[in-house]
C-alpha positions in Angstrom: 0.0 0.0 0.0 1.2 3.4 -0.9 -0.4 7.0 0.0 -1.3 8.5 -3.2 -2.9 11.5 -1.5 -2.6 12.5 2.6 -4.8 14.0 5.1 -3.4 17.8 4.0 -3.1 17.1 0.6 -7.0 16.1 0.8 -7.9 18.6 3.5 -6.0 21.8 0.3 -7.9 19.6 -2.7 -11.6 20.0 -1.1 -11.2 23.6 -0.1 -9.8 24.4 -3.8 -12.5 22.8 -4.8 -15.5 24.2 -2.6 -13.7 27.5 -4.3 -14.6 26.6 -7.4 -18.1 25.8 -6.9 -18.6 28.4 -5.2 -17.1 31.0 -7.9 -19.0 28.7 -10.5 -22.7 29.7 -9.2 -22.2 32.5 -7.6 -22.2 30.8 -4.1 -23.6 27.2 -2.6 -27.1 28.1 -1.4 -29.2 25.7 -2.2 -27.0 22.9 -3.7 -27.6 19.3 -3.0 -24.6 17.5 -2.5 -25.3 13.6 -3.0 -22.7 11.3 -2.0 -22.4 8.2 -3.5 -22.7 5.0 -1.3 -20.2 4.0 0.1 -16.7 6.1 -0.7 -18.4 9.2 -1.5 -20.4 9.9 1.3 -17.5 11.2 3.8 -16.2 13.3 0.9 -19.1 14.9 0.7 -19.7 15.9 4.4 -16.1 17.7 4.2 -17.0 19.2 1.3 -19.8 20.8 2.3 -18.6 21.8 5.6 -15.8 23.8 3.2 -18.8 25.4 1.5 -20.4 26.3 4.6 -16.9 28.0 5.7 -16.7 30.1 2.6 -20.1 31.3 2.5 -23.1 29.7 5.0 -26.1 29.3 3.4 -28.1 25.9 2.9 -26.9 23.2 1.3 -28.6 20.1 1.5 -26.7 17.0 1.8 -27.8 13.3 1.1 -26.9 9.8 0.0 -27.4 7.4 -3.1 -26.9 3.6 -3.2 -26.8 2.3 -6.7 -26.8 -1.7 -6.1 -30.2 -2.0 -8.0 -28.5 0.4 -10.9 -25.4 -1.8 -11.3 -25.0 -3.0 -15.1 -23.5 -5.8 -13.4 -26.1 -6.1 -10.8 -27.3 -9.1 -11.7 -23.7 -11.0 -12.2 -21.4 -10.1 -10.0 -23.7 -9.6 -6.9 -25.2 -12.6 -6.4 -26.8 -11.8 -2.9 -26.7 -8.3 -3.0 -26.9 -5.7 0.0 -28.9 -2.7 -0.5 -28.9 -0.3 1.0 -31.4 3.3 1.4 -30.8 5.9 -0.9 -31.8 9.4 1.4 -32.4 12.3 -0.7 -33.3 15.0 1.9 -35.9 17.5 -1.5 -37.0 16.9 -4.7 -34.7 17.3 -7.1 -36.8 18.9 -9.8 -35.1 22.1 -11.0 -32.0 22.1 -8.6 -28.5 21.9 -8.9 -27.2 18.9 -7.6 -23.9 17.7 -6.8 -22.7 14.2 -7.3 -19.7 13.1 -4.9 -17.5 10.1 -5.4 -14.2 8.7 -4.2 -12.9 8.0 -7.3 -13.8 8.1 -10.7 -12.2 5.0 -13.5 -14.7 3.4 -15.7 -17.3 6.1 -15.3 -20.0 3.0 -14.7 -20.6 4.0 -10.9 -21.8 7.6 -12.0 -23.7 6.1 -14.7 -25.5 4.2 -12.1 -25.7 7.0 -9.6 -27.1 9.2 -12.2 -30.4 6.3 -13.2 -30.7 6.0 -9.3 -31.0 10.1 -9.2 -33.5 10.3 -11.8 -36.0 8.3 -10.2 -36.1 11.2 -7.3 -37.0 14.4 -10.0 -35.1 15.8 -12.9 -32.4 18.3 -11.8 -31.9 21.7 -13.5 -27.9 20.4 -13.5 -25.9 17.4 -12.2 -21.9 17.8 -11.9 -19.7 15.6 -10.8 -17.0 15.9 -8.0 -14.7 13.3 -7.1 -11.2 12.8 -5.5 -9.0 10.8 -7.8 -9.3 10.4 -11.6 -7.9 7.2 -12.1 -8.8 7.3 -16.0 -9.7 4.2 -17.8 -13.3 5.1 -19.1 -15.6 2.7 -20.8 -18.5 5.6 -20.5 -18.2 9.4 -21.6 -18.8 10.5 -17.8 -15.7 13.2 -16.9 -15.9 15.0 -13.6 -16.1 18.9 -13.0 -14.2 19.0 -10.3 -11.2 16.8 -9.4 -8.6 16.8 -6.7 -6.3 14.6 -8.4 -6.0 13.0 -11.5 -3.8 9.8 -11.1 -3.0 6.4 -13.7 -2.2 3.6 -11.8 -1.5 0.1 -13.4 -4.4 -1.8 -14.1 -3.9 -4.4 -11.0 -3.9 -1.2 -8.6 -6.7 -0.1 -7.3 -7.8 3.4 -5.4 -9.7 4.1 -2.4 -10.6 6.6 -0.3 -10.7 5.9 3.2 -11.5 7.6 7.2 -8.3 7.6 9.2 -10.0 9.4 12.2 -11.5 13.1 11.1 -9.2 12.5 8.0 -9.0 11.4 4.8 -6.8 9.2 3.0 -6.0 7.6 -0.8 -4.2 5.1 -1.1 -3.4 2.4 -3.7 -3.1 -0.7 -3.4 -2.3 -3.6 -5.9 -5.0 -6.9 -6.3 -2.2 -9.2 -4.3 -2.5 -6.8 -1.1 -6.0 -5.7 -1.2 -7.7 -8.5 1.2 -10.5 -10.0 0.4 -12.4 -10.2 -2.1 -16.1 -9.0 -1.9 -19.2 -10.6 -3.1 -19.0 -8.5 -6.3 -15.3 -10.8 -6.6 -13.9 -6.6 -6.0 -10.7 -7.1 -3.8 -11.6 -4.4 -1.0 -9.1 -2.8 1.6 -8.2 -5.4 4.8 
């Protein structure tokens, strides 16, 4: 395992980046930041307590799972867990914010973006994530990226809680534990 990104390097990259949504629309009130089950939900409680530090106003923060919106749903989970999506307003006619951990294949936000749909159709949808790994089978970029990192193809990203913190790390298949019931190696 390597750290591809620390606690400070995190910690700069979100408030650059709460920045830049805020200068984008001319503040945060009324955003909806939606973190994506499981990896993007901490990033997005940071990043909207960043927003809230740059200007307070309300932003409304919830949580999609996207098991049921897999491609792969109904081979590669076999007993799969779902879990509740909690979208605190209708979406119709607001600007919501998608946040992930990391960003390859695009298939994840593809997902996240069917499961969105079934709660109202939002004026806009962008994309925030922390790492870029590249690699995209889908034509799903993000608008707003800490890092963008290639790793070999046997590596993979995550995004974890060390305390208050943040962490990415890398890790290659051979050290990555266990593999899930999707057959994904997650972090030991």
């Amino acid at each position: 395992m390597r750290v591809l990104l620390d606690a400070a390097s995190i910690k700069r990259g979100l408030i650059r980046v709460a920045g830049q949504i805020a200068e984008r629309h001319q503040g945060s009130s009324g955003l909806v930041l939606i973190g994506v089950k499981s990896g993007g939900v901490p990033v997005a409680e940071r990043l909207k307590e960043c927003l809230q530090r740059i200007e307070p106003g309300e932003i409304f923060m919830g949580t999609v799972d996207i098991t049921l919106y897999r491609d792969d749903a109904a081979s590669a989970l076999p007993n799969p867990q779902i879990g509740p999506s909690h979208i605190p307003v209708a979406l119709d006619g607001r600007r919501v914010l998608l946040v992930d951990d990391v960003v390859g294949t695009g298939r994840t936000i593809r997902a996240a973006l069917d499961a969105l749909l079934d709660y109202g159709r939002p004026r806009s949808v962008e994309l925030m994530v922390v790492v870029d790994r590249g690699g995209r089978e889908l034509p799903i970029q993000p608008d707003y990226c800490i890092q963008s990192s290639r790793v070999a193809a046997e590596e993979r990203i995550y995004v974890r809680e060390e305390g208050p913190d943040l962490l990415a790390v890398v890790r290659s298949f051979a050290a990555a534990g266990t593999a899930n019931a999707s057959g994904r190696r997650e972090p030991s």
